[in-house]
PQR file of N, CA, C, O and H, with PARSE charges and radii, in Angstrom:
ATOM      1  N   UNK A   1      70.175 101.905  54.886 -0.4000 1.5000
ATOM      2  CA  UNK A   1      69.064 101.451  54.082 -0.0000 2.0000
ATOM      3  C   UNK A   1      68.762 102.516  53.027  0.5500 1.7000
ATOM      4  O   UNK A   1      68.907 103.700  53.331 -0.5500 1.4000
ATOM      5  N   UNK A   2      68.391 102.200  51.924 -0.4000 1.5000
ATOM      6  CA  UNK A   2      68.641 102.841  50.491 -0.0000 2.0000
ATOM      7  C   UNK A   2      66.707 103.355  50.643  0.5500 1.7000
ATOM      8  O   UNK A   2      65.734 102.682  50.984 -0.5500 1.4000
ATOM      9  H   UNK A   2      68.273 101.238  51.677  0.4000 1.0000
ATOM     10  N   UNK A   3      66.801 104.449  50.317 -0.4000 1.5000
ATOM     11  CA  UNK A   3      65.141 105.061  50.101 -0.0000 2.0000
ATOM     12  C   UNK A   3      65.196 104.719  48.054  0.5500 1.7000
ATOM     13  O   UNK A   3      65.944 104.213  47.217 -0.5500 1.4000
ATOM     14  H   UNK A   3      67.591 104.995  50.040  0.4000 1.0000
ATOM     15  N   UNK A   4      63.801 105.439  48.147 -0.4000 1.5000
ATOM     16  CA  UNK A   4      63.390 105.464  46.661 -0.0000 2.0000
ATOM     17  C   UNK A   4      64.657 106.787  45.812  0.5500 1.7000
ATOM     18  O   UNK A   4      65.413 107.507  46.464 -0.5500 1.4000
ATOM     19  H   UNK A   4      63.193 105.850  48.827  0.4000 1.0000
ATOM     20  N   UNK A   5      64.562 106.773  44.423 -0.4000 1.5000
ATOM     21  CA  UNK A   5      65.354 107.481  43.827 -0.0000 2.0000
ATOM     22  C   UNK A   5      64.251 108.922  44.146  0.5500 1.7000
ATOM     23  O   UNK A   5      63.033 109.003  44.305 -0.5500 1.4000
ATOM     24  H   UNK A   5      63.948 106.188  43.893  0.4000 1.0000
ATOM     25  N   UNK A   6      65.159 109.752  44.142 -0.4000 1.5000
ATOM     26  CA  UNK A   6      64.493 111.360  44.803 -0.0000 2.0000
ATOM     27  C   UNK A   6      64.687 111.720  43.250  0.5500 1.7000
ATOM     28  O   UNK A   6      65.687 111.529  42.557 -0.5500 1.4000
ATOM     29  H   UNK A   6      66.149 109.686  44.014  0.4000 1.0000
ATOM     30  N   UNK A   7      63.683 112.188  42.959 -0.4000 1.5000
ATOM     31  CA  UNK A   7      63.206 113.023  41.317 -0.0000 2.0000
ATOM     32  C   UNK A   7      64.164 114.373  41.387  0.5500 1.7000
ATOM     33  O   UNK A   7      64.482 114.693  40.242 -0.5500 1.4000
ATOM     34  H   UNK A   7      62.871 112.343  43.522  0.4000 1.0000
ATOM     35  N   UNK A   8      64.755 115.315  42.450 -0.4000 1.5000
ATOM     36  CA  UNK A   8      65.236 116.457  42.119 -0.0000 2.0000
ATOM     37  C   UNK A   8      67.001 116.050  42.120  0.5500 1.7000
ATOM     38  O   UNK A   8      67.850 116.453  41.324 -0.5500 1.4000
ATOM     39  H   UNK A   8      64.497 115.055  43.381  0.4000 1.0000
ATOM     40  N   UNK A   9      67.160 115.229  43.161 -0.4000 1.5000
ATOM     41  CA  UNK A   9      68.585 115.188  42.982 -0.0000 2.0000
ATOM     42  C   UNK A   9      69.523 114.088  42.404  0.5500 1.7000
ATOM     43  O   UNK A   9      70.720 114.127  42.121 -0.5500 1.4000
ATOM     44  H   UNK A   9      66.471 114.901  43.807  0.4000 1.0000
ATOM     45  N   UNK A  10      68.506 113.000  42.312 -0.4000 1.5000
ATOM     46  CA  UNK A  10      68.584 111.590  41.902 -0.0000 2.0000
ATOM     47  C   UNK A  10      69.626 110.976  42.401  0.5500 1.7000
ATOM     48  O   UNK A  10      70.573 110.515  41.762 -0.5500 1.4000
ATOM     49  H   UNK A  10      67.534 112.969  42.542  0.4000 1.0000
ATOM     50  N   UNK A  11      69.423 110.958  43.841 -0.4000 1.5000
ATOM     51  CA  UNK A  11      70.170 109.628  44.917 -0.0000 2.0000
ATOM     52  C   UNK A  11      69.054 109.111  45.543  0.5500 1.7000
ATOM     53  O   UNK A  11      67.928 109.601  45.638 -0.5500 1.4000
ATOM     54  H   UNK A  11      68.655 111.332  44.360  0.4000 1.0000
ATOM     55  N   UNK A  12      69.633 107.719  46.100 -0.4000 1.5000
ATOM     56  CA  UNK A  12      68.166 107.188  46.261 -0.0000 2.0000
ATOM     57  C   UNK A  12      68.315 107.673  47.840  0.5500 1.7000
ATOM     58  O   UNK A  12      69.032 107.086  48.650 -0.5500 1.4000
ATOM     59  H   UNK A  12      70.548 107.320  46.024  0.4000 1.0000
ATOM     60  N   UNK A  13      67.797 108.434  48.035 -0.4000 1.5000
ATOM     61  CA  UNK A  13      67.519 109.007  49.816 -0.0000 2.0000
ATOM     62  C   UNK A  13      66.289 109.960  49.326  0.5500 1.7000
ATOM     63  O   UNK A  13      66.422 111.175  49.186 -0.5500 1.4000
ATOM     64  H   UNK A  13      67.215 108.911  47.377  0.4000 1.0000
ATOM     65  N   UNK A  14      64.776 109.077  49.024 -0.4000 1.5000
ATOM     66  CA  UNK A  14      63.768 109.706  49.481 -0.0000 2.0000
ATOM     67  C   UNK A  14      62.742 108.604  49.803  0.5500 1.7000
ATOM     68  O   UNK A  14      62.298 107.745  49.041 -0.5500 1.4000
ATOM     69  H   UNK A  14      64.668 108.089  49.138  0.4000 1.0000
ATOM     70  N   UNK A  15      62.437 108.841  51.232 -0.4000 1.5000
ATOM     71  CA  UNK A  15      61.749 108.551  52.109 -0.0000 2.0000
ATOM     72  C   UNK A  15      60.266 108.620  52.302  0.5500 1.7000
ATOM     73  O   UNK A  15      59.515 109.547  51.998 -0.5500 1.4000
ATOM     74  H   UNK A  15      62.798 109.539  51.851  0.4000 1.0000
ATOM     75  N   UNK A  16      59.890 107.107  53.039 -0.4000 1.5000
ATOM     76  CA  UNK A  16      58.364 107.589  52.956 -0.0000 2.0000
ATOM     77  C   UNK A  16      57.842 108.782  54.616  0.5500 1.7000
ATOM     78  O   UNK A  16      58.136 108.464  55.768 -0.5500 1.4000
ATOM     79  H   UNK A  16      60.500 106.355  53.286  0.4000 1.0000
ATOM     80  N   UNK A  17      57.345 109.609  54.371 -0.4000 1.5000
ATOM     81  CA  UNK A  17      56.763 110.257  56.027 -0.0000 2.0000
ATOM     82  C   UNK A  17      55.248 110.037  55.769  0.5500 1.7000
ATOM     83  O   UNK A  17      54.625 109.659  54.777 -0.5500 1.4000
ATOM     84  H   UNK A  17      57.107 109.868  53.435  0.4000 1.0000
ATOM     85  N   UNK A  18      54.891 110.400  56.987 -0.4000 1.5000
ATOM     86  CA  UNK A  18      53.689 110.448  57.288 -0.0000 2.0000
ATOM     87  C   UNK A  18      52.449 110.828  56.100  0.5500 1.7000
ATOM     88  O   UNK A  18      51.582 110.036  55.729 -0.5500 1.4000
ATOM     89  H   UNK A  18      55.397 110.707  57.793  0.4000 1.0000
ATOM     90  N   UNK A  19      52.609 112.148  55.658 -0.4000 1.5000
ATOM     91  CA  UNK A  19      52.503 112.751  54.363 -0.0000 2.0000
ATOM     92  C   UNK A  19      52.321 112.092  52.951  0.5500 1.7000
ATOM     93  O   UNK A  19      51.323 112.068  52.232 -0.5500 1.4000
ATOM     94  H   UNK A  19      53.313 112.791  55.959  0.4000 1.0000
ATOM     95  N   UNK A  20      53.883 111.434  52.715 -0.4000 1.5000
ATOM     96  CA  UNK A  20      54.216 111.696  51.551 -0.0000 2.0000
ATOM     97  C   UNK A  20      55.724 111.014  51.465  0.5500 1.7000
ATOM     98  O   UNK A  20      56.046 110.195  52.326 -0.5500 1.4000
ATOM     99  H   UNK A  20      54.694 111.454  53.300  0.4000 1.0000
ATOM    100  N   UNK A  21      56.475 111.310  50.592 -0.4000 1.5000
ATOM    101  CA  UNK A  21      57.570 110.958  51.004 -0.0000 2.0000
ATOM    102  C   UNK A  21      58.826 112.662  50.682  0.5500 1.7000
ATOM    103  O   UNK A  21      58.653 113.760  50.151 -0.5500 1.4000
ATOM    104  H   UNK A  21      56.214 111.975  49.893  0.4000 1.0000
ATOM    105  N   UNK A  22      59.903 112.019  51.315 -0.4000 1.5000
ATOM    106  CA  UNK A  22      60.900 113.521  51.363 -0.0000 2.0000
ATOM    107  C   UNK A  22      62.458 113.101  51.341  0.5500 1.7000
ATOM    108  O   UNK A  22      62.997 112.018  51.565 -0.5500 1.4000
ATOM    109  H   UNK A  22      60.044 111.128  51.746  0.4000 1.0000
ATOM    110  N   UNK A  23      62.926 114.235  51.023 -0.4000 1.5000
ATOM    111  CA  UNK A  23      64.333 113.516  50.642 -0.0000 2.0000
ATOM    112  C   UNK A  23      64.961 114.214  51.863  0.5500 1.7000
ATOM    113  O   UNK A  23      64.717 115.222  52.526 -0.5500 1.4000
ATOM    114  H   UNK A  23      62.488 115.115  50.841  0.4000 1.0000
ATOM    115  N   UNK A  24      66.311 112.765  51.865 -0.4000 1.5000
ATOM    116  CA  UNK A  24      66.830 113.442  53.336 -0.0000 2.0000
ATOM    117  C   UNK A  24      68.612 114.521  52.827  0.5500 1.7000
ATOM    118  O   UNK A  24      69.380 115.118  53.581 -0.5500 1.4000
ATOM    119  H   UNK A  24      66.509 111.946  51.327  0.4000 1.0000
ATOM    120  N   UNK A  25      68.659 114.360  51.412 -0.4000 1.5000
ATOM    121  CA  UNK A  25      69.917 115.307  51.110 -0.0000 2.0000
ATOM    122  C   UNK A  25      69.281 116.481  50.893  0.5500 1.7000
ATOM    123  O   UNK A  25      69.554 117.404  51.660 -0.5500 1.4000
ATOM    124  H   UNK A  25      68.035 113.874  50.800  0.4000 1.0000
ATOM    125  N   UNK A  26      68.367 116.691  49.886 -0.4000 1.5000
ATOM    126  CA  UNK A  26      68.103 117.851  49.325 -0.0000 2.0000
ATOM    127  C   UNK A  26      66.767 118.479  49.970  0.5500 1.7000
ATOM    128  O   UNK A  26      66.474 119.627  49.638 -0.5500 1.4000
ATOM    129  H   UNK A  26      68.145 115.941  49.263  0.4000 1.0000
ATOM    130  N   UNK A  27      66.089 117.908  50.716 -0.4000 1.5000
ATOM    131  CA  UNK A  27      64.463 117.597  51.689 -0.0000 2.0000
ATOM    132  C   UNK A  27      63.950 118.389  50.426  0.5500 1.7000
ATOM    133  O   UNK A  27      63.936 119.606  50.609 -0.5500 1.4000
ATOM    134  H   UNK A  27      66.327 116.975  50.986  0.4000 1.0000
ATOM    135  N   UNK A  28      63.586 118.028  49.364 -0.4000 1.5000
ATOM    136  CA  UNK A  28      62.597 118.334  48.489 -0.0000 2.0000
ATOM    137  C   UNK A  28      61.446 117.163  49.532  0.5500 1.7000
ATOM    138  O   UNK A  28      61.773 116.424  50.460 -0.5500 1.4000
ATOM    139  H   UNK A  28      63.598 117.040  49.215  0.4000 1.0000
ATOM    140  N   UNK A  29      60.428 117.332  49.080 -0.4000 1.5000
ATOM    141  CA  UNK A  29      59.362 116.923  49.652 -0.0000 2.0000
ATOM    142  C   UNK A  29      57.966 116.554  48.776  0.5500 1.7000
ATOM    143  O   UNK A  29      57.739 117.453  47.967 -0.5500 1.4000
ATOM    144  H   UNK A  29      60.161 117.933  48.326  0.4000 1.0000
ATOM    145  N   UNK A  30      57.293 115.817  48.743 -0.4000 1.5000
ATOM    146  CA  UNK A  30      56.125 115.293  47.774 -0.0000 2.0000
ATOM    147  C   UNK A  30      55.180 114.896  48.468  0.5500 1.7000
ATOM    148  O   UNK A  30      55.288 113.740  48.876 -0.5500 1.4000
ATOM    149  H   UNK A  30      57.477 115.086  49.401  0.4000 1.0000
ATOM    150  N   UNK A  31      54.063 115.590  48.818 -0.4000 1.5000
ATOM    151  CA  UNK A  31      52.994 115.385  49.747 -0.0000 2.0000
ATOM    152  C   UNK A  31      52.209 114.516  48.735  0.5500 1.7000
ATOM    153  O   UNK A  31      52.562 114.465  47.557 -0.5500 1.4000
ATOM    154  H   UNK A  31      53.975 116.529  48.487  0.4000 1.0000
ATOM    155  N   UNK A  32      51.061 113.784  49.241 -0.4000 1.5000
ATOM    156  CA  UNK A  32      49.896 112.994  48.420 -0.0000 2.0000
ATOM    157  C   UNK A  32      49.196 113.141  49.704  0.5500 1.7000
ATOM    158  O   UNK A  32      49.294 112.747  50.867 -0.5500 1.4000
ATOM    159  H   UNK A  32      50.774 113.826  50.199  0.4000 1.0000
ATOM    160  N   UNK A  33      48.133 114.194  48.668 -0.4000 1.5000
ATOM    161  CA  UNK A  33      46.874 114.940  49.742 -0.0000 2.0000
ATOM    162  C   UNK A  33      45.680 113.527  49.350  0.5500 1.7000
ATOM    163  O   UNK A  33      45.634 112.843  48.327 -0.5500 1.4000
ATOM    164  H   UNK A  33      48.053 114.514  47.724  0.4000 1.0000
ATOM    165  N   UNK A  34      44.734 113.453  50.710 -0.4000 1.5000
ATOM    166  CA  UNK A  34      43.466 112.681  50.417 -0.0000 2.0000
ATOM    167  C   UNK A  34      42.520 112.863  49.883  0.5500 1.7000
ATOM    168  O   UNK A  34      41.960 113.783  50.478 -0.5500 1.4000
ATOM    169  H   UNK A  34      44.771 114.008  51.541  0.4000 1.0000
ATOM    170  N   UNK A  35      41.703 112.412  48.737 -0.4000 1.5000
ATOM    171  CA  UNK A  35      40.624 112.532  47.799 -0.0000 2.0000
ATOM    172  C   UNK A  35      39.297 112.021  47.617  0.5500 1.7000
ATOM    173  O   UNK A  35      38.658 111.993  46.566 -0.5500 1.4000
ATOM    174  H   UNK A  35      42.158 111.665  48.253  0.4000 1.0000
ATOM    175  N   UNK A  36      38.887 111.546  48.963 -0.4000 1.5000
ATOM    176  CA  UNK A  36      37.859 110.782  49.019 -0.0000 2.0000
ATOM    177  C   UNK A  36      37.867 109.873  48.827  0.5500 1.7000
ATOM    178  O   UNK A  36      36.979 109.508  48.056 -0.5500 1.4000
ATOM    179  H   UNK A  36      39.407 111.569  49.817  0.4000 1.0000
ATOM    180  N   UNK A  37      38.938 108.689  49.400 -0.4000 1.5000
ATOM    181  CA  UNK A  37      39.604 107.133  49.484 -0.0000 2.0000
ATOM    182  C   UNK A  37      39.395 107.082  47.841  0.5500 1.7000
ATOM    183  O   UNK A  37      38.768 106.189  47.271 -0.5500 1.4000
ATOM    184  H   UNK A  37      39.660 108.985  50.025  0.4000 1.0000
ATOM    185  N   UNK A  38      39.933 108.022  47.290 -0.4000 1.5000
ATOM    186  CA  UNK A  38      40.249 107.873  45.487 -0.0000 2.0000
ATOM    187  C   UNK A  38      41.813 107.644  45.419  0.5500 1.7000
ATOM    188  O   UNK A  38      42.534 107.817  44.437 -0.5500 1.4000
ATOM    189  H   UNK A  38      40.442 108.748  47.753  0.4000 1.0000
ATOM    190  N   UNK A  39      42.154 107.240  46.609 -0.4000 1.5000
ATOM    191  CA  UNK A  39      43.739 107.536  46.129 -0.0000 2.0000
ATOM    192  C   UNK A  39      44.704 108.296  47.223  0.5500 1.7000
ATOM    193  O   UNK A  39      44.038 109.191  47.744 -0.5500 1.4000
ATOM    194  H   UNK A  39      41.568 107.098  47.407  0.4000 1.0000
ATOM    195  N   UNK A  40      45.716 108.265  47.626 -0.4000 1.5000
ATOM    196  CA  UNK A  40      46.923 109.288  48.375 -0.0000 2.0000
ATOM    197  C   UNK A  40      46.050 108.706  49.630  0.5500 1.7000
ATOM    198  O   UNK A  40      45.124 107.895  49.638 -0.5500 1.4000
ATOM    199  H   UNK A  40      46.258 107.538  47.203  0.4000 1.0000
ATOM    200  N   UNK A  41      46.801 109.544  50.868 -0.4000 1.5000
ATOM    201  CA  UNK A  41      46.597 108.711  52.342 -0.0000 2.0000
ATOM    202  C   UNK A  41      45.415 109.611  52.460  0.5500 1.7000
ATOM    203  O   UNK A  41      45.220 110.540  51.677 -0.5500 1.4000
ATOM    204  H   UNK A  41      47.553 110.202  50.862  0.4000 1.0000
ATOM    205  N   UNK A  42      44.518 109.273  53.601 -0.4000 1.5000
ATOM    206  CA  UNK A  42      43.668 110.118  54.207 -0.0000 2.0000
ATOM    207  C   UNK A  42      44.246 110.109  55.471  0.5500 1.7000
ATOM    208  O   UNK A  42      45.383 109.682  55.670 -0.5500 1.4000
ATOM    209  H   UNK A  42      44.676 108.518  54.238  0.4000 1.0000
ATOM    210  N   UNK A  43      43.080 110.830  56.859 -0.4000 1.5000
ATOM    211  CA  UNK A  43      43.647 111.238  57.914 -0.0000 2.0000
ATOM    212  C   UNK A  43      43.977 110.031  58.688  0.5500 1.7000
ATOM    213  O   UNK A  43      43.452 108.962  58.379 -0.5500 1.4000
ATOM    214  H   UNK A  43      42.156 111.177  56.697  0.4000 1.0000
ATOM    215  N   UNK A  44      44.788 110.112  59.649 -0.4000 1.5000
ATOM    216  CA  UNK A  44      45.258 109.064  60.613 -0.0000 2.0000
ATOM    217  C   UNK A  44      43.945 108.588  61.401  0.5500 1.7000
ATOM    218  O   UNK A  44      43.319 109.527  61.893 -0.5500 1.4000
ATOM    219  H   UNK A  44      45.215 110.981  59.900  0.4000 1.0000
ATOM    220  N   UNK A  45      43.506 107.553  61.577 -0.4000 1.5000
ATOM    221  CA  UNK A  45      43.070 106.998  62.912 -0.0000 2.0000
ATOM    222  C   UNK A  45      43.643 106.491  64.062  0.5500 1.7000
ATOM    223  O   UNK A  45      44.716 105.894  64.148 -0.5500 1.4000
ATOM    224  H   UNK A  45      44.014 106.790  61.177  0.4000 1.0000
ATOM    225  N   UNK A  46      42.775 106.797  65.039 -0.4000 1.5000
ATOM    226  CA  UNK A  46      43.221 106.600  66.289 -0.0000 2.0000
ATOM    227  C   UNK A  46      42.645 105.648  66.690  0.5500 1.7000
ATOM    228  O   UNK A  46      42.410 105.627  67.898 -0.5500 1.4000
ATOM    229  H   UNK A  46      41.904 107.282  64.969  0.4000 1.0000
ATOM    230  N   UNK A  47      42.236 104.601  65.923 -0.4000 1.5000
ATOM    231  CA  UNK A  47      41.803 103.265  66.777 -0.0000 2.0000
ATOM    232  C   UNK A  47      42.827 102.307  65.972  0.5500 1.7000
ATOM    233  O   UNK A  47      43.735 101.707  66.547 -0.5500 1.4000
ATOM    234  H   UNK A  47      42.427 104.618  64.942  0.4000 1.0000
ATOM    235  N   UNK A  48      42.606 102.230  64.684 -0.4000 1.5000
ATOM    236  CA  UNK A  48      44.168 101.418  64.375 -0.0000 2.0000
ATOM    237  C   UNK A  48      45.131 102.255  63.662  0.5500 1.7000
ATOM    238  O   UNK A  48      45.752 101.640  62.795 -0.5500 1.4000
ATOM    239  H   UNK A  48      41.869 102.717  64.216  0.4000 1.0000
ATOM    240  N   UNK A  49      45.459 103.644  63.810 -0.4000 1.5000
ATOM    241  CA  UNK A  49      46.654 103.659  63.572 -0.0000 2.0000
ATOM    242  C   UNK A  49      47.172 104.068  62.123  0.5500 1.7000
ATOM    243  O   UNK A  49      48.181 104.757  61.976 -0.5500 1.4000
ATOM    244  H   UNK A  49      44.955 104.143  64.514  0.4000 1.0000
ATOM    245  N   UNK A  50      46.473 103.635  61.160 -0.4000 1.5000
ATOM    246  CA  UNK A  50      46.030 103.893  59.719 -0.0000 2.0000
ATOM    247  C   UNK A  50      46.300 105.381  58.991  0.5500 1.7000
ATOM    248  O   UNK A  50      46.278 106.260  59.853 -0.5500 1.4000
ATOM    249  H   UNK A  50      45.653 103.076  61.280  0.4000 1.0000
ATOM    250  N   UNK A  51      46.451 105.701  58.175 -0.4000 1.5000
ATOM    251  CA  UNK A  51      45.771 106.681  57.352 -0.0000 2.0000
ATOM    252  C   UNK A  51      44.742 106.828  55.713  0.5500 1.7000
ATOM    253  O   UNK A  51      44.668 107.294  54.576 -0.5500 1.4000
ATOM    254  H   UNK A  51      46.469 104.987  57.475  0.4000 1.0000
ATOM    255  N   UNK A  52      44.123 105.997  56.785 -0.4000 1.5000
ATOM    256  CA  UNK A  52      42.496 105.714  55.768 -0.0000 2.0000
ATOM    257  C   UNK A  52      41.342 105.950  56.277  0.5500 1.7000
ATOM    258  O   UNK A  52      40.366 105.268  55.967 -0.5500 1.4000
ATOM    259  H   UNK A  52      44.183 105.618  57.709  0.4000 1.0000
ATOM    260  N   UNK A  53      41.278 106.946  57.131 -0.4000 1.5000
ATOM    261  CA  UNK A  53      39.998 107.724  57.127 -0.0000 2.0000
ATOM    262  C   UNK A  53      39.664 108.563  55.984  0.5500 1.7000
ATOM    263  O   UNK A  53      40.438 109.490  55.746 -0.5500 1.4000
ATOM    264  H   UNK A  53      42.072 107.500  57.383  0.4000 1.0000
ATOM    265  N   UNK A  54      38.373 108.360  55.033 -0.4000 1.5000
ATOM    266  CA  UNK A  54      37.935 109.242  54.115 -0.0000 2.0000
ATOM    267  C   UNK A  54      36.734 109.184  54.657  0.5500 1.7000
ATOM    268  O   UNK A  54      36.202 108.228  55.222 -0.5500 1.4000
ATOM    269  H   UNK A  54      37.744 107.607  55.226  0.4000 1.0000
ATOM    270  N   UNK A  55      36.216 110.538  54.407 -0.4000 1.5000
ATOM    271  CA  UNK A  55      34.748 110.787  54.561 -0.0000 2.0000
ATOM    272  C   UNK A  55      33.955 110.500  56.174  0.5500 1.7000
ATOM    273  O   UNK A  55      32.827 110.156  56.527 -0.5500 1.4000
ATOM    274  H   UNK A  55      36.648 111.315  53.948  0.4000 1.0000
ATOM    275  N   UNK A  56      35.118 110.820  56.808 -0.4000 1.5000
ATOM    276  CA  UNK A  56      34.813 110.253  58.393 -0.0000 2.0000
ATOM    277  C   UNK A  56      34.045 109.031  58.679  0.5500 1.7000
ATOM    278  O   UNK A  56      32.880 108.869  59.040 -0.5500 1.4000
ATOM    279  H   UNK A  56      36.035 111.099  56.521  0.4000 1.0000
ATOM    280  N   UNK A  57      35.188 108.059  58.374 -0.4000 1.5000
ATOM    281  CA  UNK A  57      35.054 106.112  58.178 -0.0000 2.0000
ATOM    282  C   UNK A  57      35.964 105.981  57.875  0.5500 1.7000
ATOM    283  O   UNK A  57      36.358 106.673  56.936 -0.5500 1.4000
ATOM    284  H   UNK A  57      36.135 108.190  58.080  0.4000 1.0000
ATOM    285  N   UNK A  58      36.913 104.940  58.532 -0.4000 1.5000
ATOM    286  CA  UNK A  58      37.669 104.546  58.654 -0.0000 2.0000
ATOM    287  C   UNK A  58      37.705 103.309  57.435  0.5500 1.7000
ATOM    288  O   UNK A  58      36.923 102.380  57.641 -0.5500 1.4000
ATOM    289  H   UNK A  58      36.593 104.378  59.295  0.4000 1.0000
ATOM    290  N   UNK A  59      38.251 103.257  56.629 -0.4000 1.5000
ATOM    291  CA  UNK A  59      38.191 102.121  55.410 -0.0000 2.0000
ATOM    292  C   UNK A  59      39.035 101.071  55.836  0.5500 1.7000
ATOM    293  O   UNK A  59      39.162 100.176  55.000 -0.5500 1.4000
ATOM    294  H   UNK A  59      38.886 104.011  56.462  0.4000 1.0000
ATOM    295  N   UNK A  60      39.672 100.917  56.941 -0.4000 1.5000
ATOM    296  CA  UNK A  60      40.698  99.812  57.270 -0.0000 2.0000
ATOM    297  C   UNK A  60      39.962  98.857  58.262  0.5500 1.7000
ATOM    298  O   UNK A  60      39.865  97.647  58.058 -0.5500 1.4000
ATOM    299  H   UNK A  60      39.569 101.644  57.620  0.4000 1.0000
ATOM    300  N   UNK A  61      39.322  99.662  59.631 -0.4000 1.5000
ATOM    301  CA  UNK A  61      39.012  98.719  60.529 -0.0000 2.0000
ATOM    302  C   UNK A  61      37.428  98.969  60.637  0.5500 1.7000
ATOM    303  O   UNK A  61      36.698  98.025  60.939 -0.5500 1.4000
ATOM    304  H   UNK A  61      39.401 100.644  59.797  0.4000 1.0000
ATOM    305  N   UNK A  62      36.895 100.272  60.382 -0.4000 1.5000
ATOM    306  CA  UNK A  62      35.403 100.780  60.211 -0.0000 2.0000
ATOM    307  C   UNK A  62      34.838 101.593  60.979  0.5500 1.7000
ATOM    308  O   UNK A  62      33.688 102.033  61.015 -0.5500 1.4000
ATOM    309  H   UNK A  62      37.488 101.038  60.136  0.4000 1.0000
ATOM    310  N   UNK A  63      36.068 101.823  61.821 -0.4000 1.5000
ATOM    311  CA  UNK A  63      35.398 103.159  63.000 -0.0000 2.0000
ATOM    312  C   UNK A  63      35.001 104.254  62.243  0.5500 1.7000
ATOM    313  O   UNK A  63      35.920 104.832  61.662 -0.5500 1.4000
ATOM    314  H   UNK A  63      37.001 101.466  61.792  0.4000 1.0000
ATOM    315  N   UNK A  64      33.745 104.749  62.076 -0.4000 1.5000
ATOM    316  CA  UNK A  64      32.789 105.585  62.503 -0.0000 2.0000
ATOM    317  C   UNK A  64      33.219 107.198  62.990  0.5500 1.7000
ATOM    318  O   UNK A  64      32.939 107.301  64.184 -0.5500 1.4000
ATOM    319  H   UNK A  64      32.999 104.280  62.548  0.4000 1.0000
ATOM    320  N   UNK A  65      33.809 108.489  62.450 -0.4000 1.5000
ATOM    321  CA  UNK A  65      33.773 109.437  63.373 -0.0000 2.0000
ATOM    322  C   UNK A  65      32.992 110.777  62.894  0.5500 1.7000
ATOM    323  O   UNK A  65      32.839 111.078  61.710 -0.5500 1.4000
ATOM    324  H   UNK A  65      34.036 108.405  61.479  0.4000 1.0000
ATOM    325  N   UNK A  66      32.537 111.509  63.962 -0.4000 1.5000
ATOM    326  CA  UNK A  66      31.763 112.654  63.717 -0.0000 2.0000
ATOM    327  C   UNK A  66      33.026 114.138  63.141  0.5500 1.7000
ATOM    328  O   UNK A  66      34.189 114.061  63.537 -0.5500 1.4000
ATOM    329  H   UNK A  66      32.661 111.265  64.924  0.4000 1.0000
ATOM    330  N   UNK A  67      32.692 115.073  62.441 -0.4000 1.5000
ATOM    331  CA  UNK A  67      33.481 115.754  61.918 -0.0000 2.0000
ATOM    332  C   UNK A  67      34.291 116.383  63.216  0.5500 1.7000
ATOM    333  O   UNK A  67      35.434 116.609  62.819 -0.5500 1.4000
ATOM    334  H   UNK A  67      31.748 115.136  62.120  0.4000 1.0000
ATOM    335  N   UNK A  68      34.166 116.748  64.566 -0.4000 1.5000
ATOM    336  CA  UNK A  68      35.139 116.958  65.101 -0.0000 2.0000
ATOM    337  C   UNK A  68      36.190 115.951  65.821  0.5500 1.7000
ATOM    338  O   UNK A  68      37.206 116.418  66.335 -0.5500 1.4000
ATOM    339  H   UNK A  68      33.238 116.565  64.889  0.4000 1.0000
ATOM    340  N   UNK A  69      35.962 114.761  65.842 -0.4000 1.5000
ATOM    341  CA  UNK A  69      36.629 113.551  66.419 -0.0000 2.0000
ATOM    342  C   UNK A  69      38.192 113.666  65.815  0.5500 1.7000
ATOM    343  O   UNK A  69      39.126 113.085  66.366 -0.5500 1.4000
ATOM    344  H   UNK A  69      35.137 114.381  65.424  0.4000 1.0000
ATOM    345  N   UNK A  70      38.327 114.350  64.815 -0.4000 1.5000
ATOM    346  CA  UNK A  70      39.528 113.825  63.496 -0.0000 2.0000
ATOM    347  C   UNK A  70      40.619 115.077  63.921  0.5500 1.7000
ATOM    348  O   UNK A  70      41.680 115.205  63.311 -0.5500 1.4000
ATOM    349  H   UNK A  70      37.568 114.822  64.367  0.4000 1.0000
TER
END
């Protein structure tokens, strides 16, 4: 299965991770940090699974967490 075209080496082997996405020839790597659900992933939740917690709220399903829960 063919990834996106990778910007440093230009084969298409770059991948989405958790993060961001990364290449699997050259592992250059491209994080997209969270901005206050302005954009890029936020932190994972643990009730669905997501990475759309901003601002401790879950924007996908609506769980609710206190700043150490995360």
């Amino acid at each position: 299965m063919a990834g996106k075209l990778c910007p440093n080496c230009n084969q298409y082997t770059f991948f989405e991770t958790a993060t961001g996405r990364k290449c699997t020839k050259c592992n250059y790597e491209m994080t997209v940090p969270s901005n206050s659900g302005k954009g890029g992933k936020g932190q994972k939740c643990p009730n669905c699974n997501k990475y759309t917690v901003f601002n401790n709220k879950c924007s996908s399903c609506g769980a609710k967490f206190s700043k150490n829960d995360i």
